[in-house]
N, C-alpha and C positions, 0 to 999 in steps of 0.2 A: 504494500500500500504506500502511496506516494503524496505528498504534501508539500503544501507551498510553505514557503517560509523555513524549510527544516537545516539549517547549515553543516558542513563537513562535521564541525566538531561534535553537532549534537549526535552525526549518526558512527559516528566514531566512541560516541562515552557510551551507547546505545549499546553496540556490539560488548565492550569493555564488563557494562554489567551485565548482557548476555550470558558471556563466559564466566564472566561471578557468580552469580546466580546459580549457573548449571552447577558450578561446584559445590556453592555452598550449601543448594536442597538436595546435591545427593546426598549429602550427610544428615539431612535433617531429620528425617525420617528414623535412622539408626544410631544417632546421638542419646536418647535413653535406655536402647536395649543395651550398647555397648554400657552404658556408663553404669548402670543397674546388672545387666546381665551377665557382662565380660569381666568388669573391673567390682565385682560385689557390691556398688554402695547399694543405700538405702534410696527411697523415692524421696525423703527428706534432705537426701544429702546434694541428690538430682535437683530439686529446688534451689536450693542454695546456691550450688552452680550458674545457674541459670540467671538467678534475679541476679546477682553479684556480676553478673558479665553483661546481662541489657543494664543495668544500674550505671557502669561504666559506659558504656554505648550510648546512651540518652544521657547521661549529665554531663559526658566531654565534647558534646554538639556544639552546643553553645561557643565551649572555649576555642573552637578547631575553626569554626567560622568567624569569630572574635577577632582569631588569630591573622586568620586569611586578608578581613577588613586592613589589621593594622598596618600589616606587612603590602597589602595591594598584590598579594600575587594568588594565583586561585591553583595550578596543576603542579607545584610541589609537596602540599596536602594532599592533591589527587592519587597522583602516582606512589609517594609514603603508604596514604591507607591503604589501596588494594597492596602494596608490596607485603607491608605487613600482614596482613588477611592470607594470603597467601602460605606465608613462610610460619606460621600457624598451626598450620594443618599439620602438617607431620609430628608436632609435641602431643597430638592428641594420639595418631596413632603408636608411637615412639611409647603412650604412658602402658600399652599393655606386656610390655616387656620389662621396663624398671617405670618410675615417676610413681605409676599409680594413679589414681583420683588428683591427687596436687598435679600433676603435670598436665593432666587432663586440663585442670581448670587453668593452669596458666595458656594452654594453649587457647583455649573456648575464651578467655578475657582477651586473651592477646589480637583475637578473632573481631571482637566487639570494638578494642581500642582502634584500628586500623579502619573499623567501621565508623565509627565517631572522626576519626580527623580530617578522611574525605569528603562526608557527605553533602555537609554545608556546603564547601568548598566549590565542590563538583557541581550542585544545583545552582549556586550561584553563576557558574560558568557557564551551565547551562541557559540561564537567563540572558548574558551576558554575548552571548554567541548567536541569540535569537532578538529580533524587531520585537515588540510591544505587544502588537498586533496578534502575533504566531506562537506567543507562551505557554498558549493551553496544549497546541500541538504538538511542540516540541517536548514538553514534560509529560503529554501524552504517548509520544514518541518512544521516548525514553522509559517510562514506565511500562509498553507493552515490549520491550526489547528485554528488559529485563526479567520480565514473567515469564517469555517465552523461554529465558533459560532456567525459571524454577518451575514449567512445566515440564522441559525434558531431563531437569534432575533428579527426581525420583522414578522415572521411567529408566532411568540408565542404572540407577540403583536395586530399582524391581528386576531389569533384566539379567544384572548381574544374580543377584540373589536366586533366581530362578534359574540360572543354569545350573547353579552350587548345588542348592539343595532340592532340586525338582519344583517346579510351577506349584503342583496339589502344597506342597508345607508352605511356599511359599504366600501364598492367600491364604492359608488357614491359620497358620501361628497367629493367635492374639496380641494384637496391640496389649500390653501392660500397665500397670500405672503402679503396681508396687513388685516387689523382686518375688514375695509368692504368687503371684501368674506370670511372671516371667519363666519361674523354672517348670511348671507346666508342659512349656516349650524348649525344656535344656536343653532337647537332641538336636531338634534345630537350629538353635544359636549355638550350639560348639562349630556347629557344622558351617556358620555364617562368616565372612571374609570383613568383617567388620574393620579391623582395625587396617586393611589393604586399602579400603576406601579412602579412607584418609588418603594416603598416599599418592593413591590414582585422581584426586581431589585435586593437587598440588595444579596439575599438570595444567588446566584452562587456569587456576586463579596464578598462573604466574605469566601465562600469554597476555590475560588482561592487562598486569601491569608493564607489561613490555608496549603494548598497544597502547597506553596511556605515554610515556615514555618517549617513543616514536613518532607519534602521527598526531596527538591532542594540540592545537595551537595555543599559546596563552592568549588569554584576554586581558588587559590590566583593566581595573575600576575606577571612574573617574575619581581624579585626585578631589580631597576635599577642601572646599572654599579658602578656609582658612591657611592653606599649606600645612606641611608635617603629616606626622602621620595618626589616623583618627585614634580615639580612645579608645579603649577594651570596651567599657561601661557606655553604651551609647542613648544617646533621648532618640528614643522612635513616636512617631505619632499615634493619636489618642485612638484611630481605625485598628491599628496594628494590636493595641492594648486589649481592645475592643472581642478583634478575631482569638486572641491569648484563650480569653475567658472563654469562651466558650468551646475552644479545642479543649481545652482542660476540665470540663465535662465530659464534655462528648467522651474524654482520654478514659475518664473514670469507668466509663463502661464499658471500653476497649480493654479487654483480659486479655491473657496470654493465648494464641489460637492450640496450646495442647488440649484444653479444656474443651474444644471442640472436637476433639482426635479420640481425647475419652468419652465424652457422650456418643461419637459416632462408633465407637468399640462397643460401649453400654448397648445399644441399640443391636448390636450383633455382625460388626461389620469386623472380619480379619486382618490381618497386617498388609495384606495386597491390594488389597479394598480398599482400606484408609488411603494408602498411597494413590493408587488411582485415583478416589475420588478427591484425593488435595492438587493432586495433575488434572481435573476436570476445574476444579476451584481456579487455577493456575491458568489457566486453558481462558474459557470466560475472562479473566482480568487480562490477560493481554491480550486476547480480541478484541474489545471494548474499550479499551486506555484512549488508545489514539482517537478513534471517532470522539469517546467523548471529552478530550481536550479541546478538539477544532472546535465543539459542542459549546464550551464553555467561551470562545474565542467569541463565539457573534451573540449567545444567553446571558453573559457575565458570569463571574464565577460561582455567589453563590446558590444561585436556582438548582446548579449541578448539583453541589454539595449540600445542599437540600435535599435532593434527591437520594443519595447515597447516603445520610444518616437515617431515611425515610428507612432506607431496604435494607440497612445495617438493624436497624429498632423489630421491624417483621422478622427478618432469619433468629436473630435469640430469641424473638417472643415462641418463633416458630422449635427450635430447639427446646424451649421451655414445656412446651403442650405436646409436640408428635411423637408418639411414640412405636413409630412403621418400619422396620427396618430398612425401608427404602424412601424415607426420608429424610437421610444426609447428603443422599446423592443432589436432588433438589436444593436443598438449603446450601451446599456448599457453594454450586451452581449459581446462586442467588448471591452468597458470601460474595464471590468473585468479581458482580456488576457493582454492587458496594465500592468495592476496592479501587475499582475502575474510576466511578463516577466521582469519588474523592480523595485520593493518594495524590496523582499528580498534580490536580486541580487547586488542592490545598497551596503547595507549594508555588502555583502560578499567583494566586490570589495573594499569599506572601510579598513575594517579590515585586506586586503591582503598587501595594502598601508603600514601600518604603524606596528609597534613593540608592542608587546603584552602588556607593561607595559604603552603606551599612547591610549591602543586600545579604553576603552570608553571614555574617552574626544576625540580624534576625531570622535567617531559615534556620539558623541552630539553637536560637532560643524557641523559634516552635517546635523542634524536634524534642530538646530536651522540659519541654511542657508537657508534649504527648507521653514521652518517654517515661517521665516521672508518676505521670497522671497511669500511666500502663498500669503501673510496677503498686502502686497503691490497687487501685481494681483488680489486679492480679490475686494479690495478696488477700482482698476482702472475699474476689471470688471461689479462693481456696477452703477459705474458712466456710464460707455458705457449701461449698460441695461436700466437704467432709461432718457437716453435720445434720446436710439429708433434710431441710426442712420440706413441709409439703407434702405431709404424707410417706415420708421416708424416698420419695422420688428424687433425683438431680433436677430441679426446677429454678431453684432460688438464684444461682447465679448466672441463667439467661435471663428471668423474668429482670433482675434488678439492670442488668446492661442495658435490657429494651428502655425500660423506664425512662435510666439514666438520659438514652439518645435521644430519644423524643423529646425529653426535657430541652437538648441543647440545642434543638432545630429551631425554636424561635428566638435564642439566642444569639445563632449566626446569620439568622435571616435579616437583622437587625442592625449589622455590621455598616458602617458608612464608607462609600467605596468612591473611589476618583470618578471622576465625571462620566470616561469610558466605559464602566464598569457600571453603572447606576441603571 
């Protein structure tokens, strides 16, 4: 699909997380069998991993796009993060032989930090390599390129897995959530190439950063008025403050998506299934990114993202109440148009807020708004699953995300936008 307005660089950092992507969802799927399964922890300890490395990822946004402003350069943060992201991956596999769980987690952090220092960075350059006019496209653009590499990263993951241990185990070994169903499936998972993954993982997250490297043009950001170079601490306008509030809602309700890996296990779905159906979820979001960026280009932004916390609010209320075993394939389906209508869109509507030369320290104060807001609703949503309210059913932490999102839709509706945008 072809689009006006999309320049070299956008379709160059396009491919970049392409190959990120595909790396990083092959492992994402087998990141808690390993870490539960392979390496003994606990599903307690699996947690702690986890928030401990988004914790870092979402609160050094800020500082990485901060940084980018002060300095005026955007693709030496770029090419840093994926390099690092990259060179990552093997400590995690490296931990099944000595490290252990610590090594695991320094690699899985060190995974997150590399992801914090580009993103800002990157998005901004992303803006910065695009006219006005063509934002919602190009972060449209960008967004379905990179889905499309985390639809074919568990597909490359299932294939492998399925040649190892035959197709039939492969769909059938249960997704887990604590180490007793995990061993259910010992014979399985000895039999799983888990920790090779890692390894073969390496191989696109280091082309990425070669391609970054090679071919990314700098953009510099207009100097600021004053001369010297801006502050860390920057005054953004009262819209941008505006948008905060209400991402940071909306964040409240946005859990962790394993919580949806586990209710679509609940419901009776296998370890193949999930996968698949997170490659159908994957699938949907980068079919739909780019349309609806252009979308957002001539509607303004947030009609879109009106939209997309509309169908974020339905899929958890939907998760809350169905209980069809062929109702995650659906709702993940639906997850996906979500993600579409407001991931890239957000960051366009960002960027329209505020002045070229504050542009990625404010995309990384909205990341680490979202990011923080995650890690809280994560956290709350754990507690509501584990104590089963509702009849003893998993209801309470979709019903309360639906809530949440609906809440925050007349919040952002409400957002005052440049003239263009109104």
């Amino acid at each position: 699909m072809r689009f006006r307005g999309i320049t070299r660089n956008v379709v160059v950092l396009g491919w970049v997380s392409f190959l990120t992507d595909l790396a990083s969802e092959m492992l994402y799927p087998v990141m808690p069998l390993f870490l539960v399964g392979t390496l003994g922890c606990s599903a307690a300890v699996l947690g702690v991993v986890d928030g401990v490395a988004e914790g870092i990822s979402s609160g050094l946004r800020w500082l990485g796009g901060a940084l980018s402003d002060r300095y005026r350069r955007r693709k030496p943060f770029v090419f840093a993060g994926y390099a690092i992201s990259a060179l990552s991956k093997p400590l995690m596999g490296l931990s099944k032989a000595f490290g252990g769980p610590l090594l695991f987690a320094i690699g899985r952090c060190s995974d997150r930090l590399g992801k914090s220092i580009r993103t800002s960075a990157r998005d901004a350059l992303i803006a910065e390599s695009t006219a006005p006019e063509h934002r919602g496209a190009a972060f449209g653009f960008h967004r379905a390129m990179d889905t499309a590499g985390a639809v074919l990263g568990p597909l490359v993951t299932l294939l492998i897995v399925a040649l190892v241990v035959g197709p039939a185990a492969a769909f059938t070994a249960r997704w887990a959530a604590t180490r007793e169903e995990i061993a259910r499936s010992a014979d399985v998972i000895q039999r799983l190439p888990l920790a090779e993954l890692f390894f073969i993982a390496v191989i696109p997250g280091l082309l990425s950063a070669a391609l970054v490297w090679k071919s990314v043009a700098e953009i510099l950001p207009a100097a600021p008025g004053t001369g010297g170079r801006p502050p860390l601490f920057q005054r953004y306008p009262a819209a941008l403050w505006h948008l905060m509030a209400a991402n940071a809602l909306f964040s409240l309700a946005n859990s962790s998506d394993s919580f949806l890996i586990l209710r679509s296990a609940e419901l009776g779905m296998g370890f193949g299934q999930v996968i698949l159906a997170f490659a159908l979820y994957n699938a949907v979001y980068a079919a739909a990114s780019a349309p609806f960026g252009r979308l957002s280009d001539y509607l303004g932004r947030k009609p879109v993202i009106v939209a997309g916390w509309l169908v974020y609010a339905a899929v958890y209320a939907g998760f809350a109440v169905f209980r069809h075993p062929l109702a995650p394939w659906a709702l993940l389906a639906a997850y996906g148009l979500y993600q579409a209508l407001a991931e890239g869109v957000s960051k366009a509507f960002v960027s329209d807020l505020v002045p070229a030369e504050k542009r990625a320290g404010a995309i990384g104060l909205f990341y680490t708004v979202s990011g923080l807001g995650q890690l809280l609703g994560t956290i709350v949503a754990g507690v509501l699953w584990q104590v089963r309210l509702f009849d003893g059913r998993v209801m309470a932490p979709f019903a309360l995300g639906a809530l949440l999102a609906a809440l925050a839709v007349p919040v952002v509706a409400t957002v005052r936008t440049p003239q263009r945008e109104a």
